[in-house]
C-alpha positions as CSV (number, residue, x, y, z in Angstrom):
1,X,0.0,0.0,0.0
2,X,1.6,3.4,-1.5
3,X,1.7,6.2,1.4
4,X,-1.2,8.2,0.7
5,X,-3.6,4.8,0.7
6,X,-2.0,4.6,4.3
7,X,-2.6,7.9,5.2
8,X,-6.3,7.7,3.9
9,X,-6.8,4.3,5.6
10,X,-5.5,5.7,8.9
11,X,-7.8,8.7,8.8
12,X,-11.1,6.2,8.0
13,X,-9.5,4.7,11.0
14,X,-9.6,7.5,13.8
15,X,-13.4,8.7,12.1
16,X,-14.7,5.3,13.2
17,X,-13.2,5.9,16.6
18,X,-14.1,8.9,17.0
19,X,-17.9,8.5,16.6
20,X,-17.8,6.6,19.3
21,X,-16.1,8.9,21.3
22,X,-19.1,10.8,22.9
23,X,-18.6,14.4,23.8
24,X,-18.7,14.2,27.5
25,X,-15.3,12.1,26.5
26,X,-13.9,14.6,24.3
27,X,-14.6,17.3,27.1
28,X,-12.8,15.9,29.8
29,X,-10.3,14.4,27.6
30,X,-9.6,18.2,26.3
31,X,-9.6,19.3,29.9
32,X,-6.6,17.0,30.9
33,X,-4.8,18.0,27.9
34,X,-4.7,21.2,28.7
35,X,-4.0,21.0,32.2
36,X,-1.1,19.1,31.2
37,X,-0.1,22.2,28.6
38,X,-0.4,24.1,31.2
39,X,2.8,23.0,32.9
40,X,5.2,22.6,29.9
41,X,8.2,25.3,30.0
42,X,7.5,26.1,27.3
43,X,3.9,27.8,27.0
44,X,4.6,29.4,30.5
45,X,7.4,31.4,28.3
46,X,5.6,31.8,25.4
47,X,4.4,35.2,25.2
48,X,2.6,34.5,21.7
49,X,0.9,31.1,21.4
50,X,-0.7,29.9,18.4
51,X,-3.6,27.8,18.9
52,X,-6.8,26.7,16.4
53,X,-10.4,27.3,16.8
54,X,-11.5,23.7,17.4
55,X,-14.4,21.6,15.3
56,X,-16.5,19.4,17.1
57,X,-14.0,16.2,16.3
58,X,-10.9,18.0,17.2
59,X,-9.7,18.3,21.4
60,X,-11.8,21.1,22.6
61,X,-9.5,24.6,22.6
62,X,-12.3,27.3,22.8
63,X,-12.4,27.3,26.6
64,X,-8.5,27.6,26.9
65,X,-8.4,30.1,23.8
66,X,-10.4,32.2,26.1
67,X,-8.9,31.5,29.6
68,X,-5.7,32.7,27.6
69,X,-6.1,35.3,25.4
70,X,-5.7,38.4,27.8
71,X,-2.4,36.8,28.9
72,X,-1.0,35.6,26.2
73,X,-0.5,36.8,22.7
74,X,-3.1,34.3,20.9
75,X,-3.3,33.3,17.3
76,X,-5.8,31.3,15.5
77,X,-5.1,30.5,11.5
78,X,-7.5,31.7,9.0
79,X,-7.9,29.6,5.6
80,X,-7.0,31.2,2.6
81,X,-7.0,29.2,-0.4
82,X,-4.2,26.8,0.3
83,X,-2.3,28.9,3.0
84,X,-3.3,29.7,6.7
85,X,-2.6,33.3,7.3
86,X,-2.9,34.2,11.3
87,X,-4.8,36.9,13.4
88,X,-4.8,37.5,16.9
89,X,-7.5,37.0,18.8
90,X,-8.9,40.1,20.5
91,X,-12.2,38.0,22.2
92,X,-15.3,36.6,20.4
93,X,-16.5,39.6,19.3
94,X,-13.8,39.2,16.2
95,X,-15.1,35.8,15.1
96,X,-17.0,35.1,12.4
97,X,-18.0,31.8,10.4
98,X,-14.7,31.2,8.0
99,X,-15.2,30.1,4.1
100,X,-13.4,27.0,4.1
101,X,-14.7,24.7,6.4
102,X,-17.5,26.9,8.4
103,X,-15.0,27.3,11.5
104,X,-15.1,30.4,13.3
105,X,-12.0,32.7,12.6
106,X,-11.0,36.0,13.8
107,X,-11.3,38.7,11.2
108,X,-11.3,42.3,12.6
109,X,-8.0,41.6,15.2
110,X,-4.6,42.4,14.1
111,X,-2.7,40.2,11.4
112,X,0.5,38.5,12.9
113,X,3.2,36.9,11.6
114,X,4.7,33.2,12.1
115,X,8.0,35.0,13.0
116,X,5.8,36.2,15.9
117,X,4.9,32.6,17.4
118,X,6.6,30.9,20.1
119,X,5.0,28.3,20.8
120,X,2.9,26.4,18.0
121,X,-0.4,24.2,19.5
122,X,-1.0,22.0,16.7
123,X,-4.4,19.7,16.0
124,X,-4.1,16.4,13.6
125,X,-6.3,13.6,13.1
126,X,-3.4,11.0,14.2
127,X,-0.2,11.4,15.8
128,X,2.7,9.1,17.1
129,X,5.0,8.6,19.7
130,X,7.6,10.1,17.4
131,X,5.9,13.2,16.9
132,X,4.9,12.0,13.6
133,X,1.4,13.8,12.7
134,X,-1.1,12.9,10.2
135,X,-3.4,15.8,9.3
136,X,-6.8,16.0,6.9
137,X,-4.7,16.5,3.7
138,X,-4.2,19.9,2.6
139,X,-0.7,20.5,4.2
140,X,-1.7,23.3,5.9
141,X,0.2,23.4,9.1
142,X,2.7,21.7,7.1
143,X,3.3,24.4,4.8
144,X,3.3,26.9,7.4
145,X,5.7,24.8,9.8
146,X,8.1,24.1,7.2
147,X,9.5,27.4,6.8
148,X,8.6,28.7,10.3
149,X,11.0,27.0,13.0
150,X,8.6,27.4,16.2
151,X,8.4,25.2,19.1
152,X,5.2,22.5,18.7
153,X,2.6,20.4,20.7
154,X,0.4,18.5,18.9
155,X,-2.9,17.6,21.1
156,X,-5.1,14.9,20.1
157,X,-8.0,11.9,22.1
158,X,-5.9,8.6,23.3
159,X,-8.3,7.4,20.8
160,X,-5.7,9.0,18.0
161,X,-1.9,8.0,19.3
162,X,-0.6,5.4,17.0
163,X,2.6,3.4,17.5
164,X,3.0,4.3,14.0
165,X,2.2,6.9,11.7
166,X,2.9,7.1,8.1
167,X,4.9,10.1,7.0
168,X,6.8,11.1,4.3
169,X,9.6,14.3,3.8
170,X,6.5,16.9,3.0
171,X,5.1,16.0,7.1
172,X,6.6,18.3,9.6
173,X,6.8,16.2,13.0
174,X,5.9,17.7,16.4
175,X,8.2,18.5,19.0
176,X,5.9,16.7,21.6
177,X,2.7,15.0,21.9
178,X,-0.3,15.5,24.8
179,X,-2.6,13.0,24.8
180,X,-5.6,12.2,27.1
């Protein structure tokens, strides 16, 4: 099987599992994971975090987004076309339904840069003990991680942490994994 049939294979993989996940799960789960980011060195230095607006599948980030954001320089990516460009968030009065896949994105703060970031929290749909992360397959966050050099945590549900996961030279690996 040629890498992509892997990659697609995996991701019909974690769908199953994940609608049995019920939400309650994916709640607490997100919770834990975020206690647990709470302690790493490095987000307590980070002065600018860059963090995602979460969809329903995805660990839970709204509630830490907003504990955060008047601490902590926060971004959140905005699709546009095949690139993520980032704004800070400025609270949920800048948030509006984005084009691409109907997640809310902030579009009145101010634009930042990936220079800016120091600290990159990073979703996927699979990830593995090597820091290997499979995304939905656009290379978004790859693109973007590939030519900015910015500490990353990639979060993701037990449910998703693989012994394995297939990668090829285009995948940009995390520098650590939080599970729960």
């Amino acid at each position: 099987m040629d890498i992509n049939s892997q990659k697609n294979e995996l991701r019909r993989i974690v769908k199953q599992r994940k609608k049995e996940f019920s939400n309650e799960k994916k709640l607490a789960a997100s919770t834990l994971i975020f206690e647990q980011m709470e302690q790493l060195p490095e987000f307590i230095e980070a002065q600018t975090v860059l963090l995602y607006w979460s969809m329903k599948d995805e660990v839970q980030t709204h509630d830490f987004v907003l504990r955060w954001y008047q601490k902590k320089n926060i971004l959140l990516p905005i699709v546009e076309g095949d690139v993520l460009r980032l704004r800070k968030f400025t609270g949920m009065d800048c948030m509006v339904e984005g084009k691409a896949f109907g997640i809310m994105e902030p579009h009145n703060g101010p634009e930042a840069d990936a220079s800016e970031i120091d600290l990159g929290v990073i979703p996927g749909v699979a990830f593995d003990k090597s820091g290997n992360r499979l995304g939905r397959g656009k290379a978004y966050y790859d693109k973007l991680l590939s030519v900015n050099p910015f500490s990353t945590v990639g979060v993701c549900f037990a449910i998703q942490l693989f012994d394995s996961v297939p990668a090829d030279s285009l995948d940009v690996p995390m520098n650590r994994v939080l599970f729960a």
